[in-house]
Structure formats: structure tokens, C-alpha cells
One Martini backbone bead per residue (centre of mass of N, CA, C, O) as a GRO file, in nm:
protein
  406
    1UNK     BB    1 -10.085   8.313  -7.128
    2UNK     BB    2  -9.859   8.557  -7.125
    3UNK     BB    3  -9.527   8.520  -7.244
    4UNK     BB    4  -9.199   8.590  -7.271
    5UNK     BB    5  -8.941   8.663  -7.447
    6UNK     BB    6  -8.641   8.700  -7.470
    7UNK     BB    7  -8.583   8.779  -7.741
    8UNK     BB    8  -8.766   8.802  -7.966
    9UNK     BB    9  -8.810   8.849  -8.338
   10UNK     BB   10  -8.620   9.110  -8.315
   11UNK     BB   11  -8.514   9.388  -8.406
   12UNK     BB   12  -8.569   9.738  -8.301
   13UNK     BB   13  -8.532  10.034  -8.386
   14UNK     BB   14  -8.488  10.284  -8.201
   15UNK     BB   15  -8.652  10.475  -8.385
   16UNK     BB   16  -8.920  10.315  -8.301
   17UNK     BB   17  -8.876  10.300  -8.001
   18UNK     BB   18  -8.866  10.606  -7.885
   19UNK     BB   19  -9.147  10.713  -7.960
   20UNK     BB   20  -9.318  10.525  -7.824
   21UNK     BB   21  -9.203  10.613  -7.525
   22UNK     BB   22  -9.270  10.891  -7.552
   23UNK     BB   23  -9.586  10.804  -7.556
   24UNK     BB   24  -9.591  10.705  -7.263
   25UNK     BB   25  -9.500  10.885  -7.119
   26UNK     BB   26  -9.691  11.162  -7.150
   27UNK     BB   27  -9.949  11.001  -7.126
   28UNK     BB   28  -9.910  10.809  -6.880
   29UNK     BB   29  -9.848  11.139  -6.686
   30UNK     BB   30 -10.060  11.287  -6.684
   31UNK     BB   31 -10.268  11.252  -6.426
   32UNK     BB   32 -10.006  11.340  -6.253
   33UNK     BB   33  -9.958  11.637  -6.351
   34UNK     BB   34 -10.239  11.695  -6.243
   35UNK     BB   35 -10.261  11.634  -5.959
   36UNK     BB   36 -10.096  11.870  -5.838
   37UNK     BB   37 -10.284  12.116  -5.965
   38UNK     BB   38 -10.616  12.062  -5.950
   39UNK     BB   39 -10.685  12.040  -5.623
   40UNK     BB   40 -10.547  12.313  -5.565
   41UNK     BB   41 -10.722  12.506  -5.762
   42UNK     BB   42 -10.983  12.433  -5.635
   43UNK     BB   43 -10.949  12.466  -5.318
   44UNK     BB   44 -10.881  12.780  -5.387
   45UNK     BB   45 -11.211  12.815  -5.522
   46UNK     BB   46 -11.376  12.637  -5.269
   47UNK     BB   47 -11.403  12.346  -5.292
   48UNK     BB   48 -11.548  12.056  -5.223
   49UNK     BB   49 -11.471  11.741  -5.182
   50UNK     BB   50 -11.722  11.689  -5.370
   51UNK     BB   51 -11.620  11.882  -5.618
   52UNK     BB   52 -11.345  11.744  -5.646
   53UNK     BB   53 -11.440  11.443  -5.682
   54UNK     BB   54 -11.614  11.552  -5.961
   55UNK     BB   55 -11.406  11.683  -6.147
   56UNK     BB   56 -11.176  11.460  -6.159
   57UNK     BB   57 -11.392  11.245  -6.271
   58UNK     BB   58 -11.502  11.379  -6.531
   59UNK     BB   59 -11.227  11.274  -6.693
   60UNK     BB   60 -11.429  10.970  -6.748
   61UNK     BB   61 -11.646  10.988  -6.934
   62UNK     BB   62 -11.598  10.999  -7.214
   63UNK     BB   63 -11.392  10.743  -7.226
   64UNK     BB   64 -11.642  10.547  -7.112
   65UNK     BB   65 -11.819  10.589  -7.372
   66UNK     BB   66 -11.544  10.638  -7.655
   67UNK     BB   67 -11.302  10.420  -7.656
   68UNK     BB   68 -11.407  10.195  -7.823
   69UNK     BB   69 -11.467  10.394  -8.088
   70UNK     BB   70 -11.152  10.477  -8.104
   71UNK     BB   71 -11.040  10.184  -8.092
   72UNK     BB   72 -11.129  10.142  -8.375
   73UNK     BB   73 -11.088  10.358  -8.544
   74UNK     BB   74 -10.767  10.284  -8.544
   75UNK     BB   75 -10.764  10.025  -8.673
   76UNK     BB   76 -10.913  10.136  -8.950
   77UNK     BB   77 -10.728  10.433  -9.014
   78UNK     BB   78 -10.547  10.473  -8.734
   79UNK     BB   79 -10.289  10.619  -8.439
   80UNK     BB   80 -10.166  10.860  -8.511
   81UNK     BB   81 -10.351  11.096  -8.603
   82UNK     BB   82 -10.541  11.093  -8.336
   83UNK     BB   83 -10.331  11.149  -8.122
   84UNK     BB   84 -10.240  11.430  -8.254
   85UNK     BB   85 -10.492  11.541  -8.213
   86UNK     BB   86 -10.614  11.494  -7.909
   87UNK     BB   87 -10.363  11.637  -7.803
   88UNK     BB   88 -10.395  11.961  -7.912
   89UNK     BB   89 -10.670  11.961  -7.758
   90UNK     BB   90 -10.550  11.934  -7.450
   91UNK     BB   91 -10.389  12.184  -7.484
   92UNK     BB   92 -10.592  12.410  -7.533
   93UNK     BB   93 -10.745  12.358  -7.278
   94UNK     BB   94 -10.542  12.422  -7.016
   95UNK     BB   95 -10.606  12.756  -7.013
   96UNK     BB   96 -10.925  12.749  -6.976
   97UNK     BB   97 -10.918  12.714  -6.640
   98UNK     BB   98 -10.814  13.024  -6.526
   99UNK     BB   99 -10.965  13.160  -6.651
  100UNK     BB  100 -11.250  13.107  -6.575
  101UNK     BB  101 -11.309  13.047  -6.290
  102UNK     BB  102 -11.573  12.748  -6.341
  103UNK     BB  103 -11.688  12.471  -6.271
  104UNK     BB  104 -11.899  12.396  -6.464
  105UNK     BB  105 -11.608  12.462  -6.696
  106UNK     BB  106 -11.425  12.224  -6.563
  107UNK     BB  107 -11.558  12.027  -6.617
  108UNK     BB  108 -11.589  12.017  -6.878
  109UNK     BB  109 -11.252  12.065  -6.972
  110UNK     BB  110 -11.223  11.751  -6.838
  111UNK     BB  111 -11.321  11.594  -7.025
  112UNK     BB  112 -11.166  11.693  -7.282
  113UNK     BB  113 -10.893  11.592  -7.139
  114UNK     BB  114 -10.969  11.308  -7.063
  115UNK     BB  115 -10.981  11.216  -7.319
  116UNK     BB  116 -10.738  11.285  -7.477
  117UNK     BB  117 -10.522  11.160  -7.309
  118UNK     BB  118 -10.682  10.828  -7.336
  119UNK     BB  119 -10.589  10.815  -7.657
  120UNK     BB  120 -10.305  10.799  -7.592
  121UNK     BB  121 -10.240  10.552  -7.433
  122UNK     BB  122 -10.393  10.374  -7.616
  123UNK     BB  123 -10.212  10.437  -7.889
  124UNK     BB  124  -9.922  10.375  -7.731
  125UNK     BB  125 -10.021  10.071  -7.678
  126UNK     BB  126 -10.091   9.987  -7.981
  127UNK     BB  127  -9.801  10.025  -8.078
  128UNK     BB  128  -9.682   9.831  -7.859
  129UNK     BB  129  -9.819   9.592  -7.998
  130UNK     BB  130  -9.720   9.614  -8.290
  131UNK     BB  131  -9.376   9.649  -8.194
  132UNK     BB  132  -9.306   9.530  -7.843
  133UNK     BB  133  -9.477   9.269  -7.738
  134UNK     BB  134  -9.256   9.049  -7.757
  135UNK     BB  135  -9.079   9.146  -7.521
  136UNK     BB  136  -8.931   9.200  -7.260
  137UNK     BB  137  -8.744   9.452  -7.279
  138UNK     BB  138  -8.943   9.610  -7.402
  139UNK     BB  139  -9.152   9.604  -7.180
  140UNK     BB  140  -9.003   9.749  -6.966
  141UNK     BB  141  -8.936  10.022  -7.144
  142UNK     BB  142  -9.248  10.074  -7.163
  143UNK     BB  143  -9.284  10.130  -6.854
  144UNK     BB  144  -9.052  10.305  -6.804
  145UNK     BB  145  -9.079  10.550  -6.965
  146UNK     BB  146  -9.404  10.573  -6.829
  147UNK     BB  147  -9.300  10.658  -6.539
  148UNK     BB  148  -9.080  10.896  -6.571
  149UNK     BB  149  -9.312  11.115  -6.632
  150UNK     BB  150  -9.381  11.097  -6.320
  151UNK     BB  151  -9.097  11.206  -6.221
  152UNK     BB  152  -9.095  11.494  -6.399
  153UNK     BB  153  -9.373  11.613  -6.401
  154UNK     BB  154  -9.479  11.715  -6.092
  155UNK     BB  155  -9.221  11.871  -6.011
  156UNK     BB  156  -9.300  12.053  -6.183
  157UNK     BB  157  -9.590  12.127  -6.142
  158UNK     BB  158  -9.477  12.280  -5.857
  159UNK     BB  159  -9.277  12.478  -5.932
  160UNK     BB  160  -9.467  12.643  -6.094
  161UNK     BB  161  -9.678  12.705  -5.875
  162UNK     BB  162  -9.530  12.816  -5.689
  163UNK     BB  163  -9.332  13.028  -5.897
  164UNK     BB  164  -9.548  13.087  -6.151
  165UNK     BB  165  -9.848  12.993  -6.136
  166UNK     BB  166 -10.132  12.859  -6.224
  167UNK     BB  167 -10.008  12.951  -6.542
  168UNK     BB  168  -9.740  12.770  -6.507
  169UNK     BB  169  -9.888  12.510  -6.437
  170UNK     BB  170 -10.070  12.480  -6.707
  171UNK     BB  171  -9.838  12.484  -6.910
  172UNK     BB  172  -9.757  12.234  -6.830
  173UNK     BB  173  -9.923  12.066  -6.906
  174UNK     BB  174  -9.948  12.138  -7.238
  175UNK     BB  175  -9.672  12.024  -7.280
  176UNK     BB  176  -9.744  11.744  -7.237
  177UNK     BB  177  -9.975  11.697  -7.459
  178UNK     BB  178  -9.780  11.772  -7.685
  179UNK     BB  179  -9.558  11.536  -7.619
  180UNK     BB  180  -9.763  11.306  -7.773
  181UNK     BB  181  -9.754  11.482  -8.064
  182UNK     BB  182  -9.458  11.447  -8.129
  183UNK     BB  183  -9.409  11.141  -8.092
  184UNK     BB  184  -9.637  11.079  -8.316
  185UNK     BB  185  -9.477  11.177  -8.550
  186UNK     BB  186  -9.238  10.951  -8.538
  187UNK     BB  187  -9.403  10.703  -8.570
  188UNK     BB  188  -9.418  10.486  -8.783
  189UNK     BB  189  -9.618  10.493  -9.063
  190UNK     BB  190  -9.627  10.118  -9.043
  191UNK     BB  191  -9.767  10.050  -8.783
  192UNK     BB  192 -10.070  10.064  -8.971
  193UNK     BB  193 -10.023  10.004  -9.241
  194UNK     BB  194  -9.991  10.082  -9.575
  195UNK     BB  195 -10.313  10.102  -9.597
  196UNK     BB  196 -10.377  10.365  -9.377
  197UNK     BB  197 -10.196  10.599  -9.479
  198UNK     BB  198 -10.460  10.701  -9.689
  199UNK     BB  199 -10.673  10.726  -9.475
  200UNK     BB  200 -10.960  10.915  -9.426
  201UNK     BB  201 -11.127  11.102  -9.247
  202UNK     BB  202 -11.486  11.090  -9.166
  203UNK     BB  203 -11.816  11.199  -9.072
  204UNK     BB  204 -11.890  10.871  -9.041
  205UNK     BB  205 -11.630  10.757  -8.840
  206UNK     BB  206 -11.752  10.944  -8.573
  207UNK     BB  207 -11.952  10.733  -8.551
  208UNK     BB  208 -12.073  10.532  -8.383
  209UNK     BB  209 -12.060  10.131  -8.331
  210UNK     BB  210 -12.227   9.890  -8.246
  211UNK     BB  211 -12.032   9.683  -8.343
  212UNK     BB  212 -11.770   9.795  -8.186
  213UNK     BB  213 -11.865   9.693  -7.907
  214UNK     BB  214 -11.924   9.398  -7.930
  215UNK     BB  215 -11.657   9.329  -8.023
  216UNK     BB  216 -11.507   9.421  -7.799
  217UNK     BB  217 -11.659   9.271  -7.558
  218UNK     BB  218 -11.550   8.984  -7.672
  219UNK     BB  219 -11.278   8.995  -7.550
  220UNK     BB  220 -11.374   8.968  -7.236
  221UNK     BB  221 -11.433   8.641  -7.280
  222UNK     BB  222 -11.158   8.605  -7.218
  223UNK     BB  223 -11.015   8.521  -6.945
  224UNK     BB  224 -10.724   8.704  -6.958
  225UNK     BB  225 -10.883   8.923  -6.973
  226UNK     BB  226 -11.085   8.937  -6.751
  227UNK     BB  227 -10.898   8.950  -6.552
  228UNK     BB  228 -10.708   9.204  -6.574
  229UNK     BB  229 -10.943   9.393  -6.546
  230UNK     BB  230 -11.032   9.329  -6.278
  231UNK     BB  231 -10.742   9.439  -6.163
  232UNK     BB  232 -10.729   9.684  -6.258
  233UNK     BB  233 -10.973   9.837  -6.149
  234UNK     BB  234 -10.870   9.838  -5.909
  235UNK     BB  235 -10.573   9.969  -5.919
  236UNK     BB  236 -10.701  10.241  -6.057
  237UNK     BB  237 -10.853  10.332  -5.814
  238UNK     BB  238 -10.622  10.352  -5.642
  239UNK     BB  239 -10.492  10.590  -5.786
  240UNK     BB  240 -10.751  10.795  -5.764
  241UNK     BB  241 -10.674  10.880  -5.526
  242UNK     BB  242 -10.362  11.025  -5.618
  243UNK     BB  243 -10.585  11.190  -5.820
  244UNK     BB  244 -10.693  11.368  -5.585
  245UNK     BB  245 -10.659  11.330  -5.217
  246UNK     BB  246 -10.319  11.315  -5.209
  247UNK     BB  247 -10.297  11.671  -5.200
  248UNK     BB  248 -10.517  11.740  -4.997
  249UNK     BB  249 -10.339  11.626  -4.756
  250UNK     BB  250 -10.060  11.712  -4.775
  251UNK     BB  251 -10.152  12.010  -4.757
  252UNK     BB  252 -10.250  11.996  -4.489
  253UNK     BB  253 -10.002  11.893  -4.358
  254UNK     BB  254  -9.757  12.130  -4.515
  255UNK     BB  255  -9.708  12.088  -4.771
  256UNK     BB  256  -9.560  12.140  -5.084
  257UNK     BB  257  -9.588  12.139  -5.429
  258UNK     BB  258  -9.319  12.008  -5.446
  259UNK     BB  259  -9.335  11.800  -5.255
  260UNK     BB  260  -9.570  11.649  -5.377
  261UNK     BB  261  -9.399  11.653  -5.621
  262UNK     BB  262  -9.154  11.413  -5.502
  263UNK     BB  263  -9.374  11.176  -5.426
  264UNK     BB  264  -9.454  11.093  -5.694
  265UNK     BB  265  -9.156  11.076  -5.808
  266UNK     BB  266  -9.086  10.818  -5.669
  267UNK     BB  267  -9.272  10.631  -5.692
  268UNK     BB  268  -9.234  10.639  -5.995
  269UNK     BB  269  -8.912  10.577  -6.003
  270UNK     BB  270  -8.974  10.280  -5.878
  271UNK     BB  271  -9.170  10.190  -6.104
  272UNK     BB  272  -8.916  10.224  -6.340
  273UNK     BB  273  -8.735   9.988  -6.207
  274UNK     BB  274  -8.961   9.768  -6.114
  275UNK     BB  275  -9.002   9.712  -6.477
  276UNK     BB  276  -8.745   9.559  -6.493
  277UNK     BB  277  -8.818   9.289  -6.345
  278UNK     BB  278  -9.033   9.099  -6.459
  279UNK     BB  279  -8.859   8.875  -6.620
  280UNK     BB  280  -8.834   8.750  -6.297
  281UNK     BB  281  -9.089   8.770  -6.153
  282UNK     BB  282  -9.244   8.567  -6.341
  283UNK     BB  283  -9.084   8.295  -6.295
  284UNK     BB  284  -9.172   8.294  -5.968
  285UNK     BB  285  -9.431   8.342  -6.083
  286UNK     BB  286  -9.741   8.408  -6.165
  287UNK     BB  287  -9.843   8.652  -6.366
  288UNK     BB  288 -10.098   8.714  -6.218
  289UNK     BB  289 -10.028   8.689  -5.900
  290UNK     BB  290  -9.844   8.964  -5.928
  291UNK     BB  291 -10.068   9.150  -5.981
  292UNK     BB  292 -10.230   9.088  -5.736
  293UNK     BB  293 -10.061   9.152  -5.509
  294UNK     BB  294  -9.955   9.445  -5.655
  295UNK     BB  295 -10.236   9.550  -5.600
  296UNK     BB  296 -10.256   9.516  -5.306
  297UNK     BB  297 -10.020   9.713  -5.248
  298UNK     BB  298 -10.134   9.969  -5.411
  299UNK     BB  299 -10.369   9.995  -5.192
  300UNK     BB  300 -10.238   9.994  -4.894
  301UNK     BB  301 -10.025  10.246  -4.968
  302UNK     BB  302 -10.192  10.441  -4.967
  303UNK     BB  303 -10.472  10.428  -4.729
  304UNK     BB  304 -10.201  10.487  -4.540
  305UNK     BB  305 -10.141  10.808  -4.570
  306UNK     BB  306 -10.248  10.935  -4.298
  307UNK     BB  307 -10.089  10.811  -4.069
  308UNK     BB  308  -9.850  11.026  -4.202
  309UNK     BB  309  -9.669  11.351  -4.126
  310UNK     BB  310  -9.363  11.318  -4.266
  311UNK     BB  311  -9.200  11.288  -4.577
  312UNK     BB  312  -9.014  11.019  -4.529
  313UNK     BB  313  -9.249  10.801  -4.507
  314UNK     BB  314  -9.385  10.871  -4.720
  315UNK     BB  315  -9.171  10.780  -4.889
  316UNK     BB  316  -9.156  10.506  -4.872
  317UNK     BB  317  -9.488  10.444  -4.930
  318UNK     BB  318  -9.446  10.572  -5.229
  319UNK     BB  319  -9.222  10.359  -5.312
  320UNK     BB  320  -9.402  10.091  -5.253
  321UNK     BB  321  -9.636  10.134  -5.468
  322UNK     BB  322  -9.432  10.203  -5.703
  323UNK     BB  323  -9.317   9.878  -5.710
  324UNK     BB  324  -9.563   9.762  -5.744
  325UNK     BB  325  -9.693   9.915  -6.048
  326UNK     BB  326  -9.457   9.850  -6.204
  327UNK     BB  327  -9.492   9.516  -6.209
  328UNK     BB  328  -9.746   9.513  -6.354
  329UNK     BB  329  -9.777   9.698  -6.618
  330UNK     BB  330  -9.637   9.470  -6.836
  331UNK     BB  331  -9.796   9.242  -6.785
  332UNK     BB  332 -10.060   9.402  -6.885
  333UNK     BB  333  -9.979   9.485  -7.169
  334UNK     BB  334  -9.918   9.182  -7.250
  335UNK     BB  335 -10.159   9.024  -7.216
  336UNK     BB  336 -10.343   9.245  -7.392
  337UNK     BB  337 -10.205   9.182  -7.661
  338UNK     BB  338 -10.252   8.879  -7.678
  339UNK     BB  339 -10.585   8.877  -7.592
  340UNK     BB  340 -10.651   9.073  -7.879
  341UNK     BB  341 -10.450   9.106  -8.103
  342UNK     BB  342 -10.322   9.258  -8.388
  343UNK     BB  343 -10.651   9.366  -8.532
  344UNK     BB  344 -10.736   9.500  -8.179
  345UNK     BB  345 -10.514   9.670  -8.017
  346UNK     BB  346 -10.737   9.930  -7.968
  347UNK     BB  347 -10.956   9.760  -7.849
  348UNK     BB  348 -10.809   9.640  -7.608
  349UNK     BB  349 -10.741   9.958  -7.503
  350UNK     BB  350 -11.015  10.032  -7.455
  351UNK     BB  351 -11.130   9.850  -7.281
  352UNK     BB  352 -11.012   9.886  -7.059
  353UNK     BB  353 -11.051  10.187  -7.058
  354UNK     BB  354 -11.353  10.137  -6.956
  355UNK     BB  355 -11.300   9.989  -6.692
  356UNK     BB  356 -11.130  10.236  -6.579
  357UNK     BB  357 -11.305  10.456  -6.574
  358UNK     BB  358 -11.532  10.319  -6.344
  359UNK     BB  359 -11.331  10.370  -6.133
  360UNK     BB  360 -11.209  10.681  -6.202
  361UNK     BB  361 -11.525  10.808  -6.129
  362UNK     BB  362 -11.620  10.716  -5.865
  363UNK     BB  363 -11.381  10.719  -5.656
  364UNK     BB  364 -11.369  11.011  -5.571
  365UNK     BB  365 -11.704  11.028  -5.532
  366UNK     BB  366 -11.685  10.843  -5.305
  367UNK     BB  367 -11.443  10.969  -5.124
  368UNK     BB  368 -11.549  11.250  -5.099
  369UNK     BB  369 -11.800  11.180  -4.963
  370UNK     BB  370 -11.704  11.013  -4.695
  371UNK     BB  371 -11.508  11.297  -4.633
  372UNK     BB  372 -11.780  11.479  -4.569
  373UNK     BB  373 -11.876  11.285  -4.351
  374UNK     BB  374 -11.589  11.138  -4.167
  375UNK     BB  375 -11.350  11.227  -4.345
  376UNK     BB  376 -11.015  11.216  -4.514
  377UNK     BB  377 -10.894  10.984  -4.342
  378UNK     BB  378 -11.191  10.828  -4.364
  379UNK     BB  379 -11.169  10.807  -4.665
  380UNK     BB  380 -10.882  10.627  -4.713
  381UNK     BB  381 -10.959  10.409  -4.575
  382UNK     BB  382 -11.242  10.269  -4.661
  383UNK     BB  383 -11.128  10.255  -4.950
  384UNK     BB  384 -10.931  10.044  -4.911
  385UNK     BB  385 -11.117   9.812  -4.826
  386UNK     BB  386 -11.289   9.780  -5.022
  387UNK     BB  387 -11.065   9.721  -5.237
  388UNK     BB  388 -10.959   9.471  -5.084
  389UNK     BB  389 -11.250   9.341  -5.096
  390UNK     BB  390 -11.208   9.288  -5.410
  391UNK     BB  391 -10.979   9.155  -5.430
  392UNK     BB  392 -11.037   8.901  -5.300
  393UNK     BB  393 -11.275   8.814  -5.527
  394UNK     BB  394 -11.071   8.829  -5.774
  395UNK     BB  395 -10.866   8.611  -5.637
  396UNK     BB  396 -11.068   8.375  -5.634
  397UNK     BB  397 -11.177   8.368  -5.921
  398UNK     BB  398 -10.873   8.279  -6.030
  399UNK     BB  399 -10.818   8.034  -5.889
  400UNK     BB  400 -11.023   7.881  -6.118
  401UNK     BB  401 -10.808   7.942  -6.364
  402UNK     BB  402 -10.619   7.762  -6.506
  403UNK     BB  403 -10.453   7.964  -6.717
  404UNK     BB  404 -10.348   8.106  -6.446
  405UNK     BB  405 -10.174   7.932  -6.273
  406UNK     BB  406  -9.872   7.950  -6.446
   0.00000   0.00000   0.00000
């Protein structure tokens, strides 16, 4: 099990340290920043909740694909190269969805920036496992970062959305995927080994290879990596909820999109204090159970957003969300560094976004139907419910598992 170091091997200089965390920012708050933006657009173009959470849904399907593809890809040629195309091709399509408006091209739209999106997350994972991943301090500032994003990132797009419309709305998501490629700028060139940095990309290696799928599964099959995918894939399902339908219950009940990103900037900011607490928390508890109970938490507070009708309720139970998730993140990028190695660092954070994406893809469109068929407050209901008996599951199979007792 990954243990935290108090000190870590030495001192990591700012200057190295800050391009990561700023592409931790930019890119895991992506999908935060498009949750305001993207379902409110749809349901003004009358798209019905089960056509709204395959839009959504299909965001997930690229990298699911080609996710294991990718992090090989990185590991052998390099990882800022890769991050800096893929965030500017993320950027190119934000304007295609408004021009179009046309679902079956907001699909494909969503494929391809739900790609970007995924490889910048991957990139900046591998990053920080290459030089950030031995320290608790490095580990929570790279939490803290990461969560910041959603802090800045959903009030900007509600605030555009209101003030600036649709095209204001969709500027701020490009200005979000440039900031990954822009971070990645900055990232030292030695990161990827003195070795990588004069290889060059060929029409060869954007070919899937067999064998790098089966390495990368075999990464699956140490016990704290299996642990932590499976707890992961439950965390991020529940999180599809609010990248999905909870912006189009809170516009149901009259909230405006700038109050819709003020209760997601919530969430993010209690996750980005409560992410610095990791290395207190962990020796309190053996850290895959802070994982699992904080997983727990996170599946029971969105599901419960029905209940309540105005903000401030709201605002609370987004904040009880956003510190379950908080502790949990710096706990799975730590665990996930030590069980892939640091010669699959990208492989180990592909496989993980392969996992994440099953539930990441499924989870709308199954809870879209739920929601088309028996309403959309039972549509929160019935999905955590689900995702609760599989947590529950899957803390039955870790208590099995002796390496992960403590």
C-alpha cells in the first residue's frame, strides 16, 4: 500500500512544481466547467434527458477506447508533446458545438473533446507520479490544485452563460483547454527523460498496439491497483451525476447557471482545503478505507440532491461532497504511482481512465432512462442507491485483501 513520505527524496523547485499543479488545474476542472455550460445548452435545444445523458455520456467513449493507447504512447515518446496537441484540438472544438447546433454533431464534438479533455488529466497524473508522487505535501498541493480549477472554472461559465450567452459560455471551456496546453509549455523538458525529448511522433506509433493493452492490464492485476480502480469507478459515477443532471434539476427549481457554478465552485473549494489534509487523515485510518467511506460520502451527497429546494441547503451538502472527494483524490493518485512504477506512469493513469470511463459513460444514459421513466428527482434516488450496494461490494472484497488492512 502507498505510504506518504513526510519529507520525500528532496526539495522539488517551484519552477518545476508549478506548471504540474497548473495542469492538474486546468485539466481535471474540465469537466466541471463544461457541466454548467453543456446540459443547459442541450435542454434549450429541447433535447429530451435520455438524449442530454448520451451527449454527455459520449465524452467518455474516445477515451475508453484509447485511453491504455495513449498512456503507452506517453511513456514512450514523451508527455508534454502529446498534452499540448490534444488540449488545442479540445480548444478548436468549443466553438463547433453553438455554430452546429445539431445533436448527432454535438456527439461527435463530445467524443473529441471528451479525448483532450483525458489525455491532459492522464499527462498531468504522469507528471506529477514522475516528480511529485513521493512527498504528502507535494500530494495534497497537487489535489489542492486540481480541485481549485473547479472553484474558478464553473462560476466563470455560469457568469458567461448569463451575461455573454451561449458563445460567451463556450469561449470560457476554450480558454480552460488552452490553459493545459499553455501549462505544458512550462513543464521541464527532463521530465520525460533526457532520452524522449528529440523523439518524434510517427504515423506508426498513433497505431494501437495489442501489446499495450495487455501490459497495461496486467498493471490491474496487483491487488492495490485493483483496489483503488474499483473504488475509483464508483467516486467517478457518482461524480457523473453532477456532470450531467445536477445542473438541470437546480435550473428546475429556478436557480440561475451563475448559482449553479457557486454550488459546484463550493464543492471544488471544500475539496481543495480538505485535499491537504490527506496526510492526517491517512494515519487515522489505513488509507484505502478513508478512500472507500469518503467514496461512500460522495455517492450519498449528490443523490440526496432532490431533497432539498434552496441554496443554502444545497450549498452544504455540495460542500460535505466536495470534502469526501477532497480526501480521497491525492490518497488514489499516490496509490496509483507506487502500484504502476515510474516506466508505466502513464500507463498506470490510462488504465485508471479506462475504468473511469465505464462508469463515466454509462452512468447518464442509464440514469437519463431511470429519470425519462420515473422523474428525475427518482432518477438521483435509484443511482445512488445502485452505486451504494456496489460500494458496498466492493468494501466486502477489500476486506480480503491483507496488504490493504493498514
Amino acid at each position: 500500500m502507498a505510504t506518504f513520505s513526510k519529507t520525500g527524496r528532496g526539495s522539488v523547485p517551484w519552477r518545476a512544481q508549478a506548471p504540474i499543479y497548473a495542469a492538474g488545474l486546468f485539466s481535471n476542472s474540465a469537466v466541471d466547467v463544461a457541466s454548467v455550460v453543456l446540459p443547459l445548452w442541450l435542454s434549450g435545444l429541447g433535447a429530451s434527458t435520455a438524449m442530454i445523458g448520451m451527449v454527455v455520456g459520449a465524452r467518455h467513449v474516445l477515451p475508453f477506447l484509447f485511453s491504455i493507447h495513449a498512456g503507452a504512447l506517453m511513456d514512450r515518446v514523451g508527455v508534454r508533446k502529446f498534452m499540448i496537441v490534444c488540449a488545442l484540438v479540445s480548444a478548436v472544438v468549443m466553438p463547433l458545438f453553438p455554430a452546429s447546433s445539431w445533436i448527432p454533431a454535438a456527439v461527435l464534438l463530445q467524443m473529441i473533446n471528451g479525448y483532450g479533455t483525458s489525455i491532459g488529466w492522464i499527462g498531468a497524473q504522469s507528471c506529477f507520479g514522475r516528480v511529485l508522487a513521493h512527498s504528502a505535501t507535494y500530494a495534497g498541493r497537487f489535489s489542492f490544485s486540481a480541485r481549485m480549477g473547479s472553484l474558478i472554472g464553473p462560476p466563470a461559465a455560469g457568469f458567461a452563460w448569463d451575461n455573454l450567452g451561449v458563445w460567451g459560455a463556450f469561449g470560457v471551456l476554450a480558454v480552460w483547454s488552452c490553459g493545459v496546453a499553455v501549462a505544458a509549455l512550462f513543464i521541464p523538458r527532463d521530465v520525460d527523460g533526457p532520452e524522449k525529448n528529440d523523439i518524434k511522433l510517427t504515423w506508426a506509433d498513433m497505431a494501437p498496439r495489442w501489446g499495450d493493452y495487455q501490459d497495461a492490464w496486467r498493471l490491474a492485476a496487483e491487488p492495490a491497483m485493483r483496489a483503488v480502480l474499483l473504488v475509483t469507478v464508483m467516486r467517478i459515477a457518482a461524480s457523473s451525476i453532477q456532470d450531467s443532471f445536477y445542473p438541470i434539476w437546480l435550473h428546475s427549481i429556478h436557480l440561475s447557471a451563475t448559482q449553479i457554478g457557486l454550488l459546484i465552485t463550493v464543492s471544488s473549494s471544500i475539496g481543495a482545503v480538505s485535499s491537504l489534509w490527506v496526510g492526517i487523515v491517512s494515519k487515522l485510518m489505513a488509507p484505502m478505507w478513508v478512500l472507500i467511506w469518503s467514496s461512500f460520502g460522495s455517492i450519498l451527497f449528490v443523490s440526496i440532491t432532490p431533497t432539498f429546494s434552496s441554496f443554502w441547503p444545497l450549498a452544504l451538502v455540495a460542500g460535505m461532497r466536495g470534502c469526501c472527494m477532497g480526501v480521497s483524490q491525492p490518497l488514489m493518485l499516490s496509490v496509483l504511482a507506487e502500484a504502476s512504477g515510474r516506466d508505466s506512469l502513464s500507463r498506470g493513469a490510462a488504465v485508471r481512465t479506462t475504468a473511469n470511463r465505464i462508469a463515466s459513460a454509462t452512468t447518464p444514459i442509464a440514469m437519463g432512462w431511470m429519470s425519462s421513466v420515473f422523474g428525475l428527482a427518482s432518477g438521483f434516488y435509484l443511482t445512488g442507491a445502485i452505486l451504494a450496494f456496489g460500494m458496498t461490494l466492493v468494501a466486502l472484497r477489500t476486506r480480503r485483501i491483507e496488504s490493504l488492512k493498514t
